[in-house]
C-alpha positions in Angstrom: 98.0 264.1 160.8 99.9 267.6 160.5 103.1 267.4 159.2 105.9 269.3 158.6 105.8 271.2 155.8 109.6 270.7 155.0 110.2 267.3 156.5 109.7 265.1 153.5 112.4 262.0 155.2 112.6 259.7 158.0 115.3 257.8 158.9 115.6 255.0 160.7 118.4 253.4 163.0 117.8 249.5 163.6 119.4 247.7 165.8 118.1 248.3 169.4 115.6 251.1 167.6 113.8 248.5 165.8 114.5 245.4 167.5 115.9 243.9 170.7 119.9 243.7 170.0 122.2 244.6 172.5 120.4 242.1 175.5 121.8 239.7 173.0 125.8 240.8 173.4 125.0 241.1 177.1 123.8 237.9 177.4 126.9 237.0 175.7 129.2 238.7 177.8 127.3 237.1 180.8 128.3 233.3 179.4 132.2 234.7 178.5 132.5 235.8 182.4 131.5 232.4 183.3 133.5 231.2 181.3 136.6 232.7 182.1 135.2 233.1 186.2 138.9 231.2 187.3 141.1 233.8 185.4 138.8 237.1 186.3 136.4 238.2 188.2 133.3 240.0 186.0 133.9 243.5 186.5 137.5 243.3 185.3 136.8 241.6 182.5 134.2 243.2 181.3 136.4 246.4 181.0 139.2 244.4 179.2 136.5 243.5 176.7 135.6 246.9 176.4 139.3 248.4 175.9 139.6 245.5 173.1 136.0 246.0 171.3 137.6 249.7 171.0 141.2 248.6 169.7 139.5 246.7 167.1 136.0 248.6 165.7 138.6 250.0 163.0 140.3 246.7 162.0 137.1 244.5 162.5 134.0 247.1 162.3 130.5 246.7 164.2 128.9 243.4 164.7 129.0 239.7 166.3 132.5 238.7 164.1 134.1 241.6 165.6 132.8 241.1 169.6 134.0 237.4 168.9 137.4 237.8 168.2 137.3 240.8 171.1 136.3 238.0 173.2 138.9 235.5 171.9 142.1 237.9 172.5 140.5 239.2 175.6 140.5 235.8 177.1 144.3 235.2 175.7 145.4 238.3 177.7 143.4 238.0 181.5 144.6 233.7 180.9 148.1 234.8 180.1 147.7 232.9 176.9 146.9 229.5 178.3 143.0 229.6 177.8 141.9 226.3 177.1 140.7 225.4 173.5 137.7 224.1 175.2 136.6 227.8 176.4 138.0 229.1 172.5 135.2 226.6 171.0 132.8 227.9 173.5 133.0 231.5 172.3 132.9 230.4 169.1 129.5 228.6 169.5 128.1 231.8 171.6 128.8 234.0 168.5 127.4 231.5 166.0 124.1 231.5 168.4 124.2 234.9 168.2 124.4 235.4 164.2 121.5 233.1 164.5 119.5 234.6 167.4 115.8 235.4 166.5 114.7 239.0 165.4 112.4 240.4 168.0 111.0 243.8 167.2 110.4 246.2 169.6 106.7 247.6 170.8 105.2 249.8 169.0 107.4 249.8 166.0 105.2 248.3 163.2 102.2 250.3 164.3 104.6 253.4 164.2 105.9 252.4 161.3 102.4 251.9 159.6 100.9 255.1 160.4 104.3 257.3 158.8 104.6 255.2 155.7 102.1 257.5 153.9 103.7 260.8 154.6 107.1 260.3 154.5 110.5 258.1 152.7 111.4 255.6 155.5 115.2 254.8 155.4 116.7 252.5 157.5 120.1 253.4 158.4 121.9 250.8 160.0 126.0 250.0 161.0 127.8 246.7 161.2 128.0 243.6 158.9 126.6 243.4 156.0 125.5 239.5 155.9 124.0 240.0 159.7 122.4 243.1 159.2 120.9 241.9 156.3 119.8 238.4 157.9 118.2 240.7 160.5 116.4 243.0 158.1 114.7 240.2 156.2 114.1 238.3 159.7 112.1 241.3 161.5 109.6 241.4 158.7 109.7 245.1 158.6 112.0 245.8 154.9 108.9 246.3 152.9 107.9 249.7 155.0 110.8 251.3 153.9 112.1 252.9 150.8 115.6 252.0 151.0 117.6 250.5 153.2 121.4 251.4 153.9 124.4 249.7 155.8 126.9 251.7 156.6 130.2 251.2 158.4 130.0 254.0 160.7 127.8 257.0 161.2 129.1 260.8 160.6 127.4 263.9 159.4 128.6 263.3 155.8 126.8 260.1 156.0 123.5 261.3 156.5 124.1 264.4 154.3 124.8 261.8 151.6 121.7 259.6 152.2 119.2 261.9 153.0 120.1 263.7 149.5 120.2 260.4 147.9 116.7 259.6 149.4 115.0 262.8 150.0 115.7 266.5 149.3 118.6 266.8 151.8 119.8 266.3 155.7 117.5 270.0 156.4 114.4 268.2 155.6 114.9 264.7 157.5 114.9 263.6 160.7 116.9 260.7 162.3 115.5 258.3 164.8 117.6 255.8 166.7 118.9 255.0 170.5 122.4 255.9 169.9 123.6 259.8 171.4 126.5 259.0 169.5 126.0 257.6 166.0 122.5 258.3 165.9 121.2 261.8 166.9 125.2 263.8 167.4 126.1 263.3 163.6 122.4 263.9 162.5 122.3 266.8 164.1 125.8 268.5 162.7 124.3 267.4 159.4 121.4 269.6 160.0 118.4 266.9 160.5 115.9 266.5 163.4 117.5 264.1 165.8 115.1 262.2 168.0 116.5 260.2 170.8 114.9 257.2 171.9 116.6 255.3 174.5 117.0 251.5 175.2 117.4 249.7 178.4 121.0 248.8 177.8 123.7 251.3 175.9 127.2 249.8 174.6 129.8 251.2 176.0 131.5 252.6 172.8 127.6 254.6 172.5 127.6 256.8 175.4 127.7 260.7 174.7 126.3 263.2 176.6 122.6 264.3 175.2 122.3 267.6 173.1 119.6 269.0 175.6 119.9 272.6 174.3 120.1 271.7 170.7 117.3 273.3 168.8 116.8 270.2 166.7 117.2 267.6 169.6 114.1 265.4 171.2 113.9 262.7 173.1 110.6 260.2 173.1 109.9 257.6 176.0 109.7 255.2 173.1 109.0 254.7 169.6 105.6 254.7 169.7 105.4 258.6 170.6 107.2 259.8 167.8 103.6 260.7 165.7 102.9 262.6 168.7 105.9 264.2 168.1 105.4 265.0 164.6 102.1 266.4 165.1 104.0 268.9 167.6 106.8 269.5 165.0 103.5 270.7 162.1 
């Protein structure tokens, strides 16, 4: 395979890159609506869970714990504060099903992984909690193709400038791949890496940006499986 000849780093986003996640929190948010169906209809709710998850990412961070207790004072405010304990419980056992939800890893990823291990360092680079991320890491079977593995709490051009000198020989000669405009390819990019965009079926809300089209250092693959492809075009 050609490479190129100053692209020594890959780096990896995980969650809904390298596995299913965010079908998980949707499924989630599916159950809370029914939940609360007698206070407000689906729509409307799912906005005020929105407008809470982004009150609280900075007190509570990325993750399940964080959507829980979204959920929990989202259903306090649309019930005027009279939610029944029953429906608390409930969310409470749909978060706990979620930290223990099984890992499913997306097509094409070991295969892709496989075939760049030889040319490059693999970092995954991944957001949220710690104790979930790391449950998922160990569950998906795919920690021993990379050589390290970072969670961060959010995702900025210092972060990657940081990593990718810790890991390789700086944020000029990496490239970042994940399904996230936003935390993913936009801060990647201002740090001066490749950013490669590959999109899954479902985006959180707090994700959307709009796509870099004209950026010099910007692709976008179908899916992961096209990214030696890509790299062959790239030597």
């Amino acid at each position: 395979m050609s490479v190129v000849s100053t692209l020594d780093t890959i780096g990896f986003d995980a969650d809904d890159t390298l596995w299913h996640n965010e079908t998980v929190f949707k499924l989630t948010e599916d159950r809370f609506a029914g939940l609360l169906a007698d206070y407000a209809d689906k729509s409307h709710l799912a906005e005020r869970l929105l407008d809470a998850e982004r009150r609280n990412v900075t007190h509570y961070g990325y993750g399940i714990k964080g959507f829980m207790l979204s959920m929990i004072e989202t259903a306090l405010e649309v019930t005027d504060q009279k939610v029944p304990a029953s429906v608390i419980n409930e969310i409470l056992d749909a978060g706990k099903e979620m930290l223990s939800h099984p890992v499913e890893p997306l097509p094409h990823v070991r295969e892709t992984l496989e075939a760049v291990a030889g040319d490059y360092r693999l970092v995954l680079i991944t957001k949220g909690d710690l104790f979930d991320q790391e449950r998922k890491i160990a569950a998906s079977g795919l920690a021993d193709y990379f050589n390290a593995i970072e969670v961060v709490s959010e995702k900025s051009a210092d972060t990657y400038q940081t990593l990718f000198s810790r890991h390789g020989t700086g944020a000029r000669n990496a490239l970042m791949i994940g399904n996230s405009l936003k935390s993913d390819i936009l801060p990647a990019l201002e740090a001066g890496s490749i950013g490669v965009h590959v999109p899954y079926q479902i985006t959180w809300g707090l994700e959307h940006a709009e796509e870099p089209a004209q950026h010099d250092r910007f692709h976008r693959i179908d899916h992961i499986g096209k990214l030696l492809q890509l790299l062959e075009r790239l030597g």
